[in-house]
C-alpha positions in Angstrom: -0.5 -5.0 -11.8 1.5 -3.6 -8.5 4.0 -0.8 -8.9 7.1 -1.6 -7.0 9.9 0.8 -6.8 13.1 -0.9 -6.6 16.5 1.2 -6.3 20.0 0.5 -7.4 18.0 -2.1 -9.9 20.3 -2.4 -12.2 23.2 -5.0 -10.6 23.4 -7.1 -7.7 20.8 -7.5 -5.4 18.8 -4.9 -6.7 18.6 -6.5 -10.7 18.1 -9.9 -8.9 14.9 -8.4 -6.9 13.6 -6.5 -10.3 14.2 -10.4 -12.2 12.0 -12.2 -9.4 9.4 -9.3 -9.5 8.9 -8.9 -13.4 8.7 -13.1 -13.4 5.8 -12.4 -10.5 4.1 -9.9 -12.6 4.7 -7.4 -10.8 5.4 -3.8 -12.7 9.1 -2.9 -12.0 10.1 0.6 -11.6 14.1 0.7 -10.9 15.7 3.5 -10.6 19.8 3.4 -10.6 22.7 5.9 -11.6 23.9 3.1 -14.0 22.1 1.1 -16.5 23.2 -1.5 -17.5 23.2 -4.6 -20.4 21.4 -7.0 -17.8 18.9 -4.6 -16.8 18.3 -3.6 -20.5 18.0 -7.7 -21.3 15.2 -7.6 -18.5 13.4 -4.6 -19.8 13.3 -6.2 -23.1 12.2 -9.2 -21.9 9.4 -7.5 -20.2 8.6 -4.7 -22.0 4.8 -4.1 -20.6 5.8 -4.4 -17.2 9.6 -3.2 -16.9 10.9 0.4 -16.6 13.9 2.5 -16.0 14.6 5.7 -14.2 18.2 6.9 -14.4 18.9 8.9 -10.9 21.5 9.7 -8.9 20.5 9.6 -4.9 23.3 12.0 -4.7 20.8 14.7 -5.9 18.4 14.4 -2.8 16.6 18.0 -3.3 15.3 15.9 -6.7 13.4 13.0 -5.2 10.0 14.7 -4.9 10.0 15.3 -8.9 11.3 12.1 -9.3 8.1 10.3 -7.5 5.9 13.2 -8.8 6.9 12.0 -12.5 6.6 8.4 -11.9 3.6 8.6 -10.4 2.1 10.8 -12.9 3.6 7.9 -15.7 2.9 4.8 -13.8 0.0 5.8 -10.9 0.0 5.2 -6.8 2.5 3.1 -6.0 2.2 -0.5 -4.0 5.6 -1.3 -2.7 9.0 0.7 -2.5 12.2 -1.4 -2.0 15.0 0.7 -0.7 18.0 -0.8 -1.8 20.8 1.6 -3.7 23.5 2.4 -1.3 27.1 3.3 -1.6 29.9 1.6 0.9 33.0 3.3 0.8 35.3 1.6 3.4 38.0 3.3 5.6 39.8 3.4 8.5 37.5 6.7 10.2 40.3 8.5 11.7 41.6 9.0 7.5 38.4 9.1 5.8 37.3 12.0 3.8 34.3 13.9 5.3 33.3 14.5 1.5 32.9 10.2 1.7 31.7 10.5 4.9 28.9 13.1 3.8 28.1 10.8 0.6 27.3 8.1 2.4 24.8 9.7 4.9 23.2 11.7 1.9 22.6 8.4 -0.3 22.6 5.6 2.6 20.2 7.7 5.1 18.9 11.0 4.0 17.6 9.5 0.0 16.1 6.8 1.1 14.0 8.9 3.4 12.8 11.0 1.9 11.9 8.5 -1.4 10.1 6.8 1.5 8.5 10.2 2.4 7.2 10.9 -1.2 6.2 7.5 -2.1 4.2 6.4 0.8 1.7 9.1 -0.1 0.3 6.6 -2.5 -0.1 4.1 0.2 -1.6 6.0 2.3 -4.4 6.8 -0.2 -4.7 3.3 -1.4 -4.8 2.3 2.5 -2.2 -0.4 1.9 1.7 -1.0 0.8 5.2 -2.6 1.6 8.0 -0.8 2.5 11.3 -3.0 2.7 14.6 -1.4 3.8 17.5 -2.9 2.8 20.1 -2.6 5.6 22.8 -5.1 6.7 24.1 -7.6 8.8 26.9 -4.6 9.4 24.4 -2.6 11.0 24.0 -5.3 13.9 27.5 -7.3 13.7 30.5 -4.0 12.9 33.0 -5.1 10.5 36.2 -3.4 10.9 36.8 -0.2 8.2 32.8 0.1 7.7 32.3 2.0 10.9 29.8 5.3 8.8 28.6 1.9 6.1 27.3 0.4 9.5 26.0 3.1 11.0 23.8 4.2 8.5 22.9 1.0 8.0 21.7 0.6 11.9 19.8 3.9 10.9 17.9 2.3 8.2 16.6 -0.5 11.0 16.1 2.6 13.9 13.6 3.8 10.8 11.9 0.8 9.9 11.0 0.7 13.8 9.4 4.0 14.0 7.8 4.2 10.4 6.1 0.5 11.0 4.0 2.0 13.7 3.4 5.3 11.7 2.1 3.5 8.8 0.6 0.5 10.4 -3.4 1.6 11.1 -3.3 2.1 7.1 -2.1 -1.5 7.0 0.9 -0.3 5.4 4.2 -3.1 6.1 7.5 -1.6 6.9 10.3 -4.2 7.0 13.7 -4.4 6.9 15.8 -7.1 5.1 19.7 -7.4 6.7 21.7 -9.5 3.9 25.1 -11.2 4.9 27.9 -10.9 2.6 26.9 -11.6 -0.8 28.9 -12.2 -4.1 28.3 -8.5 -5.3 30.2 -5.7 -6.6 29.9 -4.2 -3.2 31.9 -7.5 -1.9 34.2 -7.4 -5.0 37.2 -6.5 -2.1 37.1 -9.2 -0.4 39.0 -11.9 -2.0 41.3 -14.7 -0.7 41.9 -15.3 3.2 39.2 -12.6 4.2 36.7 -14.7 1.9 37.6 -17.8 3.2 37.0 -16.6 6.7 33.6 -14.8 6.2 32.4 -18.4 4.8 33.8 -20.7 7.6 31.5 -18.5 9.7 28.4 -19.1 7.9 26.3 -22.2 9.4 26.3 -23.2 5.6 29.8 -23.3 4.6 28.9 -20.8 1.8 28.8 -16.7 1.5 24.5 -16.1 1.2 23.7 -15.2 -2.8 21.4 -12.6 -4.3 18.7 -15.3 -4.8 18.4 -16.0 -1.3 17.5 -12.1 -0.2 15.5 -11.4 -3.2 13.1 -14.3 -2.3 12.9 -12.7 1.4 11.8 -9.5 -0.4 9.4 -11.3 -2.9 7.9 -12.6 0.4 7.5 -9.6 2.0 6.0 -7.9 -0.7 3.0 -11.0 -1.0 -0.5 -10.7 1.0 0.9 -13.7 2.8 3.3 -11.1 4.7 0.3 -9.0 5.5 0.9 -9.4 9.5 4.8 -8.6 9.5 6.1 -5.7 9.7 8.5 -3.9 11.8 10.8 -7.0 12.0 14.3 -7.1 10.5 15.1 -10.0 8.5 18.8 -11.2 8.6 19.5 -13.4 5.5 23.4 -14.6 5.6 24.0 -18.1 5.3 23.8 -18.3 9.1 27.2 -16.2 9.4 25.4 -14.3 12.8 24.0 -17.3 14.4 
């Protein structure tokens, strides 16, 4: 069974990704600041192969005890999804720098470093995935998510350059870009913004969790062996 590191498992994206892995059989190791009632319904309905690690990415000197302990309880680890992010929005001229310094710590510096620790497993095993989870922000700008889309654009600067570090160890380094999805992250939008954001989409329709958790499933398979480096935009068709 494959230990996959998912993080910020326990709503949105990241539970959906944790449901589609566990019904794979693959062993899910989330990690998230919150637990919640659906994550606990998934760990009891998979209680061989589901597990919890409560952890704040705010803490970022703590992430190399962190892997040290799961791997100690759990053994190398096959694939690392990083998805927990935070996305406080603002106007940048008015934004805290204490928001501002958040968002770099958990959006940019965490999931290095997790990345950093964990792919020491690959690299003994000689194989792994490594997904990213950035944003169609990163590419497109949305107007009061100028830091949220540029640490996002970091995330796919770093799948670039790691693809090609990891790569002779046949190691996959992707990054998956999700649209606007019905999440608590998207909670703000409502009414004529909505409305908008779907009239763009090719499909008439905002993209759902269920659409970017199968890209991820995909890219953690053996039939995604030969991808990696690429950036995979999944929103409905909103950037076409």
């Amino acid at each position: 069974m494959k230990n996959i590191i998912v993080t910020g498992c326990a709503k949105g994206l990241g539970l959906e990704t944790s449901k589609m892995l566990a019904a794979a059989g693959y062993k899910v190791i989330g990690i998230s600041r919150t637990y919640t009632d659906e994550y606990n319904q998934l760990k009891s309905d998979y209680p061989q192969s589901v597990f919890f690690y409560q952890f704040d990415f705010a803490e970022v000197k703590e992430i190399s005890l962190l892997v040290k302990k799961i791997t100690k309880e759990h053994g190398r680890i096959y694939g690392l999804i990083n998805n927990a992010a935070i996305g406080h929005d603002g106007v940048l001229a008015t934004m805290h720098e204490s928001d501002i310094t958040s968002l770099l710590a958990i959006n940019i510096e965490a999931p290095i470093l997790l990345t950093k620790y964990v792919s020491r497993s690959m690299l003994l095993n000689r194989k792994g995935r490594i997904i990213n989870v950035g944003s169609i922000i990163g590419s497109t700008g949305y107007n009061g998510l100028s830091v949220y889309g540029a640490t996002k654009s970091a995330l796919g600067g770093f799948t670039k350059s790691l693809a090609r570090e990891l790569g002779k160890s046949q190691i996959t380094v992707n990054t998956l870009a999700p649209g606007y999805m019905e999440t608590n992250m998207t909670d703000g939008l409502k009414g004529d913004k909505l409305e908008k954001i779907k009239r763009r989409s090719c499909l008439g329709r905002l993209a759902n969790v269920s659409d970017a958790a199968s890209m991820a499933l995909f890219l953690l398979s053996e039939d995604a062996s030969g991808i990696t480096g690429a950036t995979f935009t999944v929103d409905a068709g909103s950037t076409a």
